[in-house]
C-alpha positions in Angstrom: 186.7 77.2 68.1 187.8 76.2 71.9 185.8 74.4 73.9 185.8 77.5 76.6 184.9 79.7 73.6 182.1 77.0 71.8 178.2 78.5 71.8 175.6 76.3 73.2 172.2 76.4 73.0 169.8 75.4 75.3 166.0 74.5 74.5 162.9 74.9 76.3 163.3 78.6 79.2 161.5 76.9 82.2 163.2 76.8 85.3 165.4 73.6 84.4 166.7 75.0 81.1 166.6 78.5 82.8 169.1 77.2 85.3 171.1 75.2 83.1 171.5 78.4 80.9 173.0 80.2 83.2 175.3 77.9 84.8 177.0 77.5 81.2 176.9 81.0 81.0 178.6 81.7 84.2 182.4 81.6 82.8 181.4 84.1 79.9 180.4 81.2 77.6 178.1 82.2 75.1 174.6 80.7 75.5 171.4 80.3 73.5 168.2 79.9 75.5 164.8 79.1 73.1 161.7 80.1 74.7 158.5 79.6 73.5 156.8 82.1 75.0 157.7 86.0 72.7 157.2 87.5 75.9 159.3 85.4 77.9 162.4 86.2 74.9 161.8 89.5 75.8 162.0 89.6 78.9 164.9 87.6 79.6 167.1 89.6 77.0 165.8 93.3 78.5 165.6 92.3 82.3 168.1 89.4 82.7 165.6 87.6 84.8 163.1 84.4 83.8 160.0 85.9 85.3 157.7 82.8 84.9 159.4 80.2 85.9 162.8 81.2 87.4 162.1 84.9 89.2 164.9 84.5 91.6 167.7 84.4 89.2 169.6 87.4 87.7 171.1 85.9 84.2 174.4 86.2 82.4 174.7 89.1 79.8 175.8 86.2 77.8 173.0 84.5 78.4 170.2 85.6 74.8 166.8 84.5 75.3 165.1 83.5 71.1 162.2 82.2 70.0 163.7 81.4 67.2 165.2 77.8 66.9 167.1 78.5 63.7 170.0 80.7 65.9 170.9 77.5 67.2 172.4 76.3 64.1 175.6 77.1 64.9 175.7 75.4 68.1 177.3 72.2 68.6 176.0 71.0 71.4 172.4 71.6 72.8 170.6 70.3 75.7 167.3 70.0 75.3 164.7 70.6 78.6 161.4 70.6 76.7 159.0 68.4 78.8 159.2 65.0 77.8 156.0 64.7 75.7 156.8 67.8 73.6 160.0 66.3 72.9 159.9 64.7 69.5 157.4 67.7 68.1 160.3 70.3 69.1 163.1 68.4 67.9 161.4 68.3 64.5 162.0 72.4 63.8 165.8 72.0 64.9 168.1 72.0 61.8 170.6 71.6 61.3 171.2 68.4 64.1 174.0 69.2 66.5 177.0 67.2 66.9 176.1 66.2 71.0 172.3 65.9 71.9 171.8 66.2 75.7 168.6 65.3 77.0 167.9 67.1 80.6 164.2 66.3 81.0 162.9 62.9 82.8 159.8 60.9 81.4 158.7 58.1 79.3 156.9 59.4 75.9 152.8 58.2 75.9 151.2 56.4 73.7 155.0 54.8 72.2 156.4 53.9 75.5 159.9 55.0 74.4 162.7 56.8 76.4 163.7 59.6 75.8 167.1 58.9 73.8 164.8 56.8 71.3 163.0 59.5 70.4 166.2 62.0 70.2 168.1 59.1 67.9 164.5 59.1 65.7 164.2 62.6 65.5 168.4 63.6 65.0 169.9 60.4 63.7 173.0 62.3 63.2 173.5 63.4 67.1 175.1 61.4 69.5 172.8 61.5 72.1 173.4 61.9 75.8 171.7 61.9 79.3 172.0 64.6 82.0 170.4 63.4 85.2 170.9 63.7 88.8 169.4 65.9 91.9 169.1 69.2 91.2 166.9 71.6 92.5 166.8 74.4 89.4 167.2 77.4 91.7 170.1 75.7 93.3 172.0 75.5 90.3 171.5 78.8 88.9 172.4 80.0 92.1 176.1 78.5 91.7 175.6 76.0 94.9 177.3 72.7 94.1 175.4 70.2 92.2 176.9 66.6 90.6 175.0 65.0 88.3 175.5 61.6 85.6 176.0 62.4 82.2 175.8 59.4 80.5 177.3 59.0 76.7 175.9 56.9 74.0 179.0 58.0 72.0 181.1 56.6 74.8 184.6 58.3 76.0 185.0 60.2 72.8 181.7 61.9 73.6 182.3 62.6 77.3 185.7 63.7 76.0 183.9 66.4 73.9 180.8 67.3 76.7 182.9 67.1 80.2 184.4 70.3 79.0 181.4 72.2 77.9 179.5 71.3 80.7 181.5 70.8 83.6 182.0 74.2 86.2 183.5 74.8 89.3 179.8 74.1 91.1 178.4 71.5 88.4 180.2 68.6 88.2 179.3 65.8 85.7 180.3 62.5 86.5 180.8 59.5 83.6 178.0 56.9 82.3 177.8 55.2 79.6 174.8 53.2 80.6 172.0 55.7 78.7 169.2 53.3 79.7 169.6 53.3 83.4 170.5 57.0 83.5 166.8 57.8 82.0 165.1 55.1 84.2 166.2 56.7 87.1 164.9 60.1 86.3 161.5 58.9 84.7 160.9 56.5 87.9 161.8 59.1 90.8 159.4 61.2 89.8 156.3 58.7 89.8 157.8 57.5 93.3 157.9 61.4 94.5 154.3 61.8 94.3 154.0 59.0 96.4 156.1 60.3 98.9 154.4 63.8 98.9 150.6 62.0 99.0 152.5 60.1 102.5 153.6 64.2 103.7 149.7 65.1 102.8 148.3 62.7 104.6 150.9 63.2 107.9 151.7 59.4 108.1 155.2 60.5 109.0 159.1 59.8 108.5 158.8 56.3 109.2 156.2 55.8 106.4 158.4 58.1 104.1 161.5 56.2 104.5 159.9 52.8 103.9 158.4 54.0 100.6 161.9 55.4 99.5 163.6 51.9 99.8 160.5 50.0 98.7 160.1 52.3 95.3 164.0 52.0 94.5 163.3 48.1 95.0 160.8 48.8 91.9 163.2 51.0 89.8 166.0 48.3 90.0 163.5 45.7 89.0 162.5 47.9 86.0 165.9 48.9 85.4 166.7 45.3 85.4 164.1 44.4 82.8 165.1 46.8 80.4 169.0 46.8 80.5 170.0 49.4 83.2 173.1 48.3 85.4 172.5 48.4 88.9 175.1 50.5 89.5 173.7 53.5 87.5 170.3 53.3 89.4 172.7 53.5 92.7 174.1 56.5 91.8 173.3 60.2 91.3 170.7 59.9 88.7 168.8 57.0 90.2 169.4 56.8 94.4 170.6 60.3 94.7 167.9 61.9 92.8 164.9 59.6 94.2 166.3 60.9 97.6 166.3 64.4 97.2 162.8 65.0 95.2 161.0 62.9 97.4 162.1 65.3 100.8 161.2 68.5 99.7 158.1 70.4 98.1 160.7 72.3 95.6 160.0 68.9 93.9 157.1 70.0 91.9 156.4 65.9 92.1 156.5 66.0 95.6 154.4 69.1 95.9 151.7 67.3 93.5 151.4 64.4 95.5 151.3 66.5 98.7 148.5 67.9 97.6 146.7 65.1 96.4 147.4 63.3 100.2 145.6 66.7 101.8 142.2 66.4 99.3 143.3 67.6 95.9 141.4 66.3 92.8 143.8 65.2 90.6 142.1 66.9 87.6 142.1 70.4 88.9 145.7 70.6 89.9 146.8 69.5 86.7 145.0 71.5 85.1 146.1 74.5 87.8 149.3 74.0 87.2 151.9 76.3 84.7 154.9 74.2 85.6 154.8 70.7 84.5 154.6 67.6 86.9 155.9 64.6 84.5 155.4 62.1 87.1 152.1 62.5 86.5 152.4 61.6 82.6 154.8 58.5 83.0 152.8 56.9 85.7 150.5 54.9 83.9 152.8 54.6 81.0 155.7 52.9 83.7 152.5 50.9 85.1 151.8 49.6 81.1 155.6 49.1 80.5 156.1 47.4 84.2 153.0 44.9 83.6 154.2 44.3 79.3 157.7 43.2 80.9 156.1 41.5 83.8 157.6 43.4 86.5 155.9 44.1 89.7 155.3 48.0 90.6 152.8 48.2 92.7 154.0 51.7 94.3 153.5 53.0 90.5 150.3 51.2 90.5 149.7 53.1 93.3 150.4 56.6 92.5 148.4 55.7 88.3 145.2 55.0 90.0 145.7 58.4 92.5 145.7 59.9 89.4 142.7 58.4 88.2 140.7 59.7 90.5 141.1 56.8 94.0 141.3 58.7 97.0 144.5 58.7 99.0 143.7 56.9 102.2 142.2 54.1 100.0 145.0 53.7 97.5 147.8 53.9 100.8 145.4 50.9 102.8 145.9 48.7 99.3 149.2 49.2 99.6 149.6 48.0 103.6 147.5 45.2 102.7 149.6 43.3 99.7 150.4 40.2 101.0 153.5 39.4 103.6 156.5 38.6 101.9 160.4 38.4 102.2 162.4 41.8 100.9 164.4 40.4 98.9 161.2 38.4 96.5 161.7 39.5 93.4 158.0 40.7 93.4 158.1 42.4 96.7 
């Protein structure tokens, strides 16, 4: 089979996989989508549209909505967009593996702490796993506008060698890692550090304010990254820098929106609870605050945005931050 001709499947219909769906179904490529949701199959296969999560799109006829994760079987590649927790439970009803594993969703697993490639290599030791991360905006992509984003290879060359082509379209272009680790710090840390920005547009302290905690929280993600492996030069790029940039500017971020509304009064509790789309900054914060303090690196934006969650209001948690001591920028516990 030709790469141009080669099925893959997608898992998990939310807007991300949605949107990822139909972009590789937008050169006639054959794609399976899972959903969980029957009605959701449905509708997608009967109305071409994603009516939950990703109304605005009109989807590929090649584009079949399941709910069954056996008629992904034949696929050879799948990229997997369930939210981080779910991960390891969903991976567990996929047989048989698939020859390339891409992960596409951003967060640390709680309670184990692990990345998200350790618990693809647990679950599928026979996939080569790989990373897809960068800014995208879902209803940009399945729109067709241009999007670049890191696909990072554990398999190396010979694995970008098989993905580029499956992936790759005129208005999605992938660009080569092989740095795994600092491609899924990036993601998981951007979207702690976008709440943060969003609690800073709730509470109107400005541009100013905004663009200090941009800098100041990629300080924390290279000392993170640092800890744990990542090359600086991944966390520069498109899935660290580039995507920290764009979901912390705009409420499309549903990170940003969270922490926007949190800054203007929220309670924590009740738009979690409120919310059908999934926020995973909100699930890796105190797991990045646990892994930050267990590898003694200094986080206190992440600190921050853990005890927000908790339950400390806003103004208090933004006046502990103003108040940390005076230091120089460049101290490695700035």
């Amino acid at each position: 089979m030709s790469a141009a001709s080669e099925r893959v499947g997608v898992i998990g219909a939310g807007a991300w996989g949605t949107a990822l769906a139909q972009m590789l179904a937008s050169d006639g490529r054959e794609v399976i989508l899972w959903a969980l949701e029957p009605e959701l199959v449905e509708a997608i296969n009967r109305d071409r549209r994603n009516p939950l999560y990703l109304p605005s799109a009109t989807l590929a006829d090649t584009l079949k909505a399941t709910g069954d994760l056996a008629d992904l079987a034949a696929c050879e590649t799948v990229l997997a967009v369930t939210p981080a927790q779910h991960l390891a439970r969903v991976l567990g009803g996929l047989a048989p593996a698939p020859r390339d594993l891409v992960l596409c969703s951003k967060g640390i697993e709680a309670g184990s702490g692990r990345l998200m490639n350790h618990v693809a290599s647990e679950a599928m030791p026979q996939s080569a796993v790989a990373v897809l991360s960068g800014p995208t905006f879902a209803h940009e992509v399945a729109a067709g506008l241009p999007t670049a984003v890191t696909l990072a290879c554990s398999g190396g060359q010979a694995q970008w060698a098989r993905l580029a082509p499956a992936i790759a379209r005129p208005a999605f272009r992938p660009y080569y890692s092989d740095d795994v680790t600092g491609a899924e710090i990036g993601g998981a840390v951007k979207n702690v550090l976008a709440i943060a920005c969003g609690v800073v547009d709730g509470l109107g302290l400005g541009q100013n304010a905004r663009a200090a905690l941009i800098a100041r929280g990629y300080a924390e993600m290279l000392r993170f990254g640092e800890a744990l492996g990542a090359r600086a030069e991944t966390l520069s790029g498109l899935c660290g820098l580039g995507d920290l940039v764009l979901t912390c500017s705009s409420t499309a971020s549903r990170n940003f929106s969270l922490g926007k509304a949190l800054g203007e009064g929220g309670s924590a509790a009740a738009l979690m609870a409120d919310r059908r789309t999934v926020a995973e900054g909100a699930h890796t914060a105190p797991v990045l605050r646990d892994l930050a303090r267990q590898h003694g690196v200094d986080m206190p934006i992440v600190a921050g945005v853990t005890d927000l969650l908790a339950g400390a209001p806003a103004v208090a948690v933004v006046t502990a931050l103003l108040n940390r001591p005076l230091r120089a920028e460049s101290h490695p516990a700035a």
